[in-house]
C-alpha positions in Angstrom: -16.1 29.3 -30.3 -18.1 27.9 -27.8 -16.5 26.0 -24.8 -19.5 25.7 -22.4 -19.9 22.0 -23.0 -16.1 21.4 -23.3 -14.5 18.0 -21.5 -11.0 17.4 -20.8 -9.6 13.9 -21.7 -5.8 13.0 -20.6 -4.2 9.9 -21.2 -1.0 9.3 -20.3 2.0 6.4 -19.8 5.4 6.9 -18.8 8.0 4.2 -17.8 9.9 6.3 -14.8 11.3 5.3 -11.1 8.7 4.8 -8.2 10.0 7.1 -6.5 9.0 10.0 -9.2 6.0 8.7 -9.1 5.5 8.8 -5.3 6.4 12.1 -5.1 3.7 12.7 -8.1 1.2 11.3 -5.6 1.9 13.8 -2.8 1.9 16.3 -5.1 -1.8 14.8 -6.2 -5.1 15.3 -4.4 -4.8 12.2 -2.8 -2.0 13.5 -0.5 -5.0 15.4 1.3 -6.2 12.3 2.8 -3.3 10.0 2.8 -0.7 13.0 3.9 0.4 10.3 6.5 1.1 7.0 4.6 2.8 8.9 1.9 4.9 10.6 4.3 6.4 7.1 5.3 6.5 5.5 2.5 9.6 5.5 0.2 9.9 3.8 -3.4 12.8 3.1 -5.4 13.2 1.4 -8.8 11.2 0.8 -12.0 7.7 1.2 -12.5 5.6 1.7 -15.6 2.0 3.9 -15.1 -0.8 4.9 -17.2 -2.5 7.8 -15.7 -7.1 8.8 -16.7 -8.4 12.1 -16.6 -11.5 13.3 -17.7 -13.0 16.3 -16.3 -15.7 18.0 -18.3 -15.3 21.5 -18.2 -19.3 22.6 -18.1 -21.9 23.6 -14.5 -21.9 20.1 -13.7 -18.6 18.7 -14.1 -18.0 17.7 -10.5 -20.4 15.0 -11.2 -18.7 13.0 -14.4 -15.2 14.0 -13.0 -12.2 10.8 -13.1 -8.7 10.3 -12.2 -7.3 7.1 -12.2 -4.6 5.2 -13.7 -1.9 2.3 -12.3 1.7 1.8 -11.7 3.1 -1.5 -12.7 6.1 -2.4 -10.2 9.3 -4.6 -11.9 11.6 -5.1 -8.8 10.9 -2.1 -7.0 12.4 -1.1 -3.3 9.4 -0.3 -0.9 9.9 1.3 2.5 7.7 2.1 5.4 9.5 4.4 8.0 6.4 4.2 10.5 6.8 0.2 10.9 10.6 -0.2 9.9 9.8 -2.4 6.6 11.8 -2.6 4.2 10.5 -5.0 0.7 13.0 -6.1 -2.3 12.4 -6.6 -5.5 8.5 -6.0 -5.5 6.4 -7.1 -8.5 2.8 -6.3 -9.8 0.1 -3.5 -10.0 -0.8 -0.8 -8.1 -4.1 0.8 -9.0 -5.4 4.3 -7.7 -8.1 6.6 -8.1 -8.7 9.7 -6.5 -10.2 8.2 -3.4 -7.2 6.1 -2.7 -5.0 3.1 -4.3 -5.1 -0.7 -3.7 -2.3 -2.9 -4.7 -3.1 -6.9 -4.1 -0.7 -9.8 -3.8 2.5 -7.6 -4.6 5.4 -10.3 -4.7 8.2 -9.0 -2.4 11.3 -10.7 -0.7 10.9 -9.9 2.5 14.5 -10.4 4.8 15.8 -12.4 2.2 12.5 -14.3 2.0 9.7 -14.6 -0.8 6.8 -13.4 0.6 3.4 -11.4 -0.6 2.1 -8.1 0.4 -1.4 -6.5 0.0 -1.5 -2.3 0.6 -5.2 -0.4 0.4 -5.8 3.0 1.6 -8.7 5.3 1.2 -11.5 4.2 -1.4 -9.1 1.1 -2.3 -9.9 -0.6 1.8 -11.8 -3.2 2.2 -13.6 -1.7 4.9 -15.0 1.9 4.5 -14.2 2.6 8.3 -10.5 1.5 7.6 -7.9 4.8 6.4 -5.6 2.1 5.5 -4.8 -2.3 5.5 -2.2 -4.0 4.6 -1.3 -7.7 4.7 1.9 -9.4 4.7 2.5 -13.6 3.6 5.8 -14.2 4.8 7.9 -17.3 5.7 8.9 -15.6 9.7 11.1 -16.6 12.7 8.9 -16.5 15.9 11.7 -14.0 17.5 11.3 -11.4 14.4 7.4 -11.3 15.2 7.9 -11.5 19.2 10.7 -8.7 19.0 8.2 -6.3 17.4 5.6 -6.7 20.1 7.4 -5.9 23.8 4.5 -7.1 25.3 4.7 -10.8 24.3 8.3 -11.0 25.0 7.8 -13.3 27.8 7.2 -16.2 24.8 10.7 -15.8 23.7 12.0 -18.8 25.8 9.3 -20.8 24.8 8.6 -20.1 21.3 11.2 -21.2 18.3 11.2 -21.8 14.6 10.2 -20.2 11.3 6.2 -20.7 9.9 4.2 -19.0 7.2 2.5 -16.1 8.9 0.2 -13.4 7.7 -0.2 -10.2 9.4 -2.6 -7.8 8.9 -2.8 -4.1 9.7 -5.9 -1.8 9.8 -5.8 2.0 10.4 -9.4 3.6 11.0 -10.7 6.3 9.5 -11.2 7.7 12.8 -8.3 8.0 13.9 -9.9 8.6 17.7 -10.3 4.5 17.0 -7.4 2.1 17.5 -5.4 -0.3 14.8 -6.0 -3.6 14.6 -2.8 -6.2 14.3 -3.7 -9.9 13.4 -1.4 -12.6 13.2 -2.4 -16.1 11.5 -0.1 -19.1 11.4 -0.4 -22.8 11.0 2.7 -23.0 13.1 4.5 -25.1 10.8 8.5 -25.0 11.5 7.8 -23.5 15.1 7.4 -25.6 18.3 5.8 -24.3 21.4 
């Protein structure tokens, strides 16, 4: 028999808990690139994936090479050690490739709140010259958000209240470069 134009086709679903699955991931080729994020990030609960491969097995399979697949989240625990976050009961899709995930408008509760949260990393950014972004939609008290950033704690005395903020987080690629926090309120709930 002859194999020199062989492929290699895998398709695969499994219902299992995140945290399997995250520990799949760093096990994957992705944890070259992203050995960071996944080594703060914990998952707990259920999760559905499908998983793509196709890798022809000839001189030029490099070229037509895939790996892809998503992990559907029902009510999942996410962690991040590197920020202290903790989100309940997240909902919706995560998808990833083998340059990096994306998983937009997760819904979360966020200390005891409904919120939203966006993750990207690698090929899933936005921005090419971003490793990783994230983006939070919560309902916040202004002392949560002051009491994360030491430098603004002169505002405590003047600022009160809870608003619908959304934060965003940006990690370069080059990591020489530094992060970029942004904050966006309409202010609603907090007096000044």
């Amino acid at each position: 028999a002859d194999f020199s134009h062989s492929e290699l086709r895998i398709e695969a679903q499994a219902d299992a808990d995140a945290a399997q699955l995250l520990q799949l991931l760093r096990n994957s080729p992705l944890q070259r690139q992203h050995a960071d994020t996944f080594a703060n990030l914990g998952a707990q609960g259920p999760a559905r994936t499908s998983f793509r491969m196709f890798l022809p097995l000839h001189e030029h399979a490099a070229k037509g090479r895939t790996l892809g697949g998503s992990v559907a989240l029902d009510g999942v625990r996410l962690t991040d050690k590197r920020w202290d976050l903790a989100f309940e009961r997240v909902t919706g899709k995560v998808e990833f490739n083998e340059a990096g995930f994306s998983a937009e408008k997760l819904a979360v509760v966020h200390r005891g709140q409904p919120a939203v949260l966006s993750l990207r990393a690698g090929g899933g950014t936005r921005d090419p010259a971003q490793a990783f972004e994230a983006e939070l939609t919560a309902s916040l008290q202004a002392s949560e958000l002051l009491a994360r950033a030491p430098e603004m704690a002169w505002l405590k005395p003047y600022v009160q209240g809870r608003s619908t903020w959304t934060l965003g987080v940006a990690l370069p690629v080059n990591g020489k470069l530094p992060g970029q926090l942004n904050l966006r309120s309409n202010l609603i709930g907090t007096t000044l």
